[in-house]
C-alpha positions as CSV (number, residue, x, y, z in Angstrom):
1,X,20.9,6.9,67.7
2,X,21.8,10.5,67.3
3,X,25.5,11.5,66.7
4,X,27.1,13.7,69.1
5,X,26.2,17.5,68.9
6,X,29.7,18.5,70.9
7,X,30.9,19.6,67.3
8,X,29.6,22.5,65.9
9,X,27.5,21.7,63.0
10,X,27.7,24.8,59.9
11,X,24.2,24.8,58.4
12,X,25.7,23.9,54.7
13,X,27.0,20.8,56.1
14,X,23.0,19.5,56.5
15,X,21.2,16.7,54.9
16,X,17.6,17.1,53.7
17,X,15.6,13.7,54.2
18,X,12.1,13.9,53.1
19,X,11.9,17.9,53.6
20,X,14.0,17.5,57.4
21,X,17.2,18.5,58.4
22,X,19.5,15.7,59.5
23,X,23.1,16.3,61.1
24,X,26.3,15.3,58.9
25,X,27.6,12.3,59.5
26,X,29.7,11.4,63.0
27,X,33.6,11.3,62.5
28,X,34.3,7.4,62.8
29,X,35.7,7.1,65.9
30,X,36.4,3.0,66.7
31,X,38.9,3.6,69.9
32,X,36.3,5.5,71.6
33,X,33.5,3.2,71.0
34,X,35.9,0.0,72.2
35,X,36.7,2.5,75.5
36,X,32.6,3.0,76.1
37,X,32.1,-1.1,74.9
38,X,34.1,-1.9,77.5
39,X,32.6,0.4,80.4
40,X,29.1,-0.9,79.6
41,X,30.4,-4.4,79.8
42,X,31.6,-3.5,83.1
43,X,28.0,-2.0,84.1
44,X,25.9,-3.3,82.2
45,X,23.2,-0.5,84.0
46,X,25.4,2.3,82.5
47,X,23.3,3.5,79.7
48,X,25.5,6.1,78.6
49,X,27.6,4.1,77.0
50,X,25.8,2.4,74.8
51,X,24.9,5.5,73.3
52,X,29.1,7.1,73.3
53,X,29.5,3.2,71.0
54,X,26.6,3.8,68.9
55,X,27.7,7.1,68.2
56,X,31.4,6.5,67.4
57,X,30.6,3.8,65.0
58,X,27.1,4.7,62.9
59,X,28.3,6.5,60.5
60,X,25.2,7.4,58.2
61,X,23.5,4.9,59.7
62,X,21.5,6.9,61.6
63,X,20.0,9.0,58.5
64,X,19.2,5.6,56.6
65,X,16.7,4.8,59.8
66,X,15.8,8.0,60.0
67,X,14.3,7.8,56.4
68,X,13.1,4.8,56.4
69,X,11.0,5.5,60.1
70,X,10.0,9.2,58.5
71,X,8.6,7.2,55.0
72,X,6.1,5.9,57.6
73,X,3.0,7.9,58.4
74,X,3.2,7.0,61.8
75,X,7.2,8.0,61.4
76,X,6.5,11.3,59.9
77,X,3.8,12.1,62.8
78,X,6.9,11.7,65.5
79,X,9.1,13.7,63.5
80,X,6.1,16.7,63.0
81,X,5.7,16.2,67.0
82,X,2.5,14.9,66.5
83,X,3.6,12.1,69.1
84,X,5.8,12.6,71.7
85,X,6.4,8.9,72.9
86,X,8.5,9.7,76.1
87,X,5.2,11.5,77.2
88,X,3.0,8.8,76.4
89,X,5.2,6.1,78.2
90,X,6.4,8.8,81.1
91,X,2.4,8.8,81.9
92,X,2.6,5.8,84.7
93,X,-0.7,6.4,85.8
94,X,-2.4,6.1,83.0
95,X,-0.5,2.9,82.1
96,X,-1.0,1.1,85.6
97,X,-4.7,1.5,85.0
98,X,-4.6,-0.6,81.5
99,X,-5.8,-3.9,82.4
100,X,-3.8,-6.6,83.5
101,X,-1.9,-8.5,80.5
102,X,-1.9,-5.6,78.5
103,X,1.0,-4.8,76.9
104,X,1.1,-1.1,78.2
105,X,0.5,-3.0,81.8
106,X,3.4,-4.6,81.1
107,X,5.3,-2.5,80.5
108,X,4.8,-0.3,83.4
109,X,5.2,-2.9,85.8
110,X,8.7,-3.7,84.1
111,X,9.3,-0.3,84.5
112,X,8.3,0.0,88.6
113,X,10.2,-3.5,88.8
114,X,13.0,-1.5,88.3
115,X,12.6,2.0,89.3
116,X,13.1,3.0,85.8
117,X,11.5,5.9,83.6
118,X,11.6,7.1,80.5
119,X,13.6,10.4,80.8
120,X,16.2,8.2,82.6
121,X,17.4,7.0,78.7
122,X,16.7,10.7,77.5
123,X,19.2,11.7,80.3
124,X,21.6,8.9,79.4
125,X,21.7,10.6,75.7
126,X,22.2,13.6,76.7
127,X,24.7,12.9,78.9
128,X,26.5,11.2,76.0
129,X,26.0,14.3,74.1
130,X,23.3,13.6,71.4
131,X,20.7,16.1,72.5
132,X,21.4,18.6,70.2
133,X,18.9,20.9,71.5
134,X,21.2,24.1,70.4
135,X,20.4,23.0,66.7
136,X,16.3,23.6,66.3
137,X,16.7,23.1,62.9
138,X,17.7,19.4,63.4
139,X,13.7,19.2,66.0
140,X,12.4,17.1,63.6
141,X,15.8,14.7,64.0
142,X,16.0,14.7,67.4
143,X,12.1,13.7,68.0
144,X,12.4,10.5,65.7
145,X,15.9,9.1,67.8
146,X,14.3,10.1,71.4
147,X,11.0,8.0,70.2
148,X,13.6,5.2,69.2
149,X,15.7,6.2,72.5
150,X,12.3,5.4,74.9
151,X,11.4,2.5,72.6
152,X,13.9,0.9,74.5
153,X,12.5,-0.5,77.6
154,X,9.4,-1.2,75.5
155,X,11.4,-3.1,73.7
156,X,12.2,-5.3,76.4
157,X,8.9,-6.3,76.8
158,X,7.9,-7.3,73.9
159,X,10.9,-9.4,73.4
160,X,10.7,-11.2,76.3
161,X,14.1,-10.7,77.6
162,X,14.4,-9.0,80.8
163,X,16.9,-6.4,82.6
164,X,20.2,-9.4,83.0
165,X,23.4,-9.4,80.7
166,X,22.5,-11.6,78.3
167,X,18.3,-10.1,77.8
168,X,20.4,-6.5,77.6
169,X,22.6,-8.5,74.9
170,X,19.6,-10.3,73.4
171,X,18.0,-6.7,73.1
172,X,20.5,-5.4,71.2
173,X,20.8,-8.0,69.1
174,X,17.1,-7.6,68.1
175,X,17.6,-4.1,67.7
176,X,20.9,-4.4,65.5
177,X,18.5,-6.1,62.9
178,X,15.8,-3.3,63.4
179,X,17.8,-0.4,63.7
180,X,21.3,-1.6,61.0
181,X,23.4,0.1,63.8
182,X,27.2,-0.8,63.6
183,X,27.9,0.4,66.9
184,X,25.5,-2.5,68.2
185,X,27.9,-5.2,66.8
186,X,30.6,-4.4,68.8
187,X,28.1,-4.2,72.2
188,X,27.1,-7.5,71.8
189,X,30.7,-9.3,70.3
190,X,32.0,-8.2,73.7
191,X,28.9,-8.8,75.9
192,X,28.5,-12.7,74.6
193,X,32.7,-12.7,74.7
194,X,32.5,-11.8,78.2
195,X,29.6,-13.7,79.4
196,X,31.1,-17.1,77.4
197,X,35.0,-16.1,79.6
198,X,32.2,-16.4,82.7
199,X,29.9,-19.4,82.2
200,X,31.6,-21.7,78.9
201,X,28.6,-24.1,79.6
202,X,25.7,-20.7,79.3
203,X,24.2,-21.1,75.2
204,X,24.3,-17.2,75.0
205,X,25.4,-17.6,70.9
206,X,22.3,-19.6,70.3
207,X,20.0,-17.2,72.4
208,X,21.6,-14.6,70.5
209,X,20.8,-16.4,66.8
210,X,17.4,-16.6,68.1
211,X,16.4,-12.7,69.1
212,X,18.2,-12.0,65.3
213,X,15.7,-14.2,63.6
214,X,13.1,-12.7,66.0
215,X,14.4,-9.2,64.8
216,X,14.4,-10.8,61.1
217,X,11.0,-12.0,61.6
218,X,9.0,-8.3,63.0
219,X,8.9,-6.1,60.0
220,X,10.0,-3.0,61.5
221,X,8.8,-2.5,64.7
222,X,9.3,1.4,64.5
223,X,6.6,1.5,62.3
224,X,3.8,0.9,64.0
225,X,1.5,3.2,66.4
226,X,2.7,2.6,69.9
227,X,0.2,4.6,71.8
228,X,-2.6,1.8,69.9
229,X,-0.6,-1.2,70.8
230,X,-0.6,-0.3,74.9
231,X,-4.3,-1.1,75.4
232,X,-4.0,-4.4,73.8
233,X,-3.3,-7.6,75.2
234,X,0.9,-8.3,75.4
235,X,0.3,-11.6,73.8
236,X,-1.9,-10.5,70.4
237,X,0.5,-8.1,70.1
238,X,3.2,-10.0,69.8
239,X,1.4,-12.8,67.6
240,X,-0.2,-10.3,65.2
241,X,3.5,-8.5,64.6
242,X,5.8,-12.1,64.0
243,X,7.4,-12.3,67.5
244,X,8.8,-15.8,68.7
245,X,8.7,-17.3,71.9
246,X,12.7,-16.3,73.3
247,X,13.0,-20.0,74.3
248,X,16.3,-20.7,74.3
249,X,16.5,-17.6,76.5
250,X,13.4,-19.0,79.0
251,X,15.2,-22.0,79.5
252,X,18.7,-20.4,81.0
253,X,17.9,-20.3,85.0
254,X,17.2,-16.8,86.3
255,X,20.1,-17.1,88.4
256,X,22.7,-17.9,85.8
257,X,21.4,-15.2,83.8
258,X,21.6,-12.8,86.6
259,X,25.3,-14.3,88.1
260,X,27.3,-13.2,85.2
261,X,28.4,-10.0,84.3
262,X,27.9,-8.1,88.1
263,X,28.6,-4.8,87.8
264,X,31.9,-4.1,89.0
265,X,31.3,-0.5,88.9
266,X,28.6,2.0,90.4
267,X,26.7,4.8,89.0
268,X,23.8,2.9,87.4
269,X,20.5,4.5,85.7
270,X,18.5,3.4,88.5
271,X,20.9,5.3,91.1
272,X,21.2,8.4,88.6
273,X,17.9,8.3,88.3
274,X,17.4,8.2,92.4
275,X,20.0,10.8,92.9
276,X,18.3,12.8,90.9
277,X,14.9,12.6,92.3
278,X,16.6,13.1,95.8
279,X,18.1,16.5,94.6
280,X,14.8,17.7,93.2
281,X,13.0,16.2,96.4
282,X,15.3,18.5,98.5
């Protein structure tokens, strides 16, 4: 994830990766990240935050991914803007004509399930300030962490965990191991601490064991040509790239999974999202 771009950034203080620009580092800022940890935990819906924790706590993470993802050729294409995946995965009709059991089927379906779309995590990021649109030199930047922003969702279905606490936690997790985000430690210490306070009996530390060897297992994920996965079936897919069955996961009732952590707040992506399209509507 992107650090914030509410500080001015003076162009000497850039980092050239692989002939791009990259931003200097975020100030570490681990009060502010526990503040967000704790309002995501509350609503588990309000994206935001998980970028405000990632951001407070990466560091120089985020340039470590970003050259390892650009030492790709399919990484470099995304940062030339040869592939704009929020355009690919925004195109719902498209996707809903893919046939069924396809992972780009899938996906879209997860996606109506929910009333979700893509430019609802771009909108989260921005809100959270890590845009940085003001700064075209940093383009290149900025189109590798939306790709990774969107790669969310997607990332839910390939996993196998769904939209409750503990597949948000369980996504994370997987994604800590992808990504080697700090700020995604602290997301999921609090969301398996809260969930544990909640339901004792609920094995949410072996589910979470489980997506990190599944993250362990993939060798990254980011790599690989999303647009020439979509058409494929979900389940070659994910037995060609090293996934594991989320079993300890499957086994948890869907209502348990969905009983703990109710948000206790509103303002979720799926309202923002409605709001939105209401105002634009009007």
């Amino acid at each position: 994830m992107t650090p914030q771009a509410t500080i001015e950034i003076d162009p000497e203080d850039l980092v050239y990766v692989q002939g791009f620009a990259t931003p200097p580092s975020p100030k570490f800022r681990p009060f502010h990240a526990i503040a967000s940890a704790v309002k995501l935990i509350l609503n588990k819906d309000d994206t935001r935050q998980v970028f405000e924790v990632v951001s407070a706590l990466s560091k120089d993470s985020s340039r470590r991914l970003f050259e390892r993802f650009v030492s790709t050729p399919y990484g470099r294409r995304v940062a030339e803007g040869e592939v704009r995946l929020e355009e690919i995965l925004g195109d719902f009709a498209s996707l809903r004509k893919l046939p069924e059991g396809s992972f780009g089927k899938a996906y879209v379906d997860f996606m109506d399930e929910a009333g979700f779309t893509p430019q609802g995590l771009i909108d989260a990021a921005e809100e959270a300030g890590v845009g940085m649109k003001e700064y075209p030199e940093l383009d290149a930047f900025r189109r590798v962490f939306t790709h990774l922003e969107v790669s969310h969702d997607l990332w839910h279905v390939i996993t196998g965990y769904s939209r409750d606490p503990l597949g948000e936690i369980c996504n994370l997790v997987f994604t800590r191991r992808q990504t080697g985000n700090p700020g995604l430690r602290l997301i999921v210490f609090m969301g398996l601490s809260a969930i544990k306070l909640e339901r004792w009996s609920m094995p949410v530390l072996k589910a979470a064991r489980q997506a990190a060897e599944m993250g362990e297992r993939v060798d990254f994920l980011l790599q690989h040509d999303v647009e020439a996965l979509l058409a494929r079936p979900l389940a070659e897919v994910r037995a060609e790239l090293g996934f594991i069955e989320p079993t300890v996961y499957n086994a948890i009732p869907y209502a348990d999974k969905h009983s703990v952590l109710r948000p206790k707040v509103k303002a979720t992506q799926s309202e923002r999202e409605q709001t939105k399209g209401f105002a634009q509507a009007a």
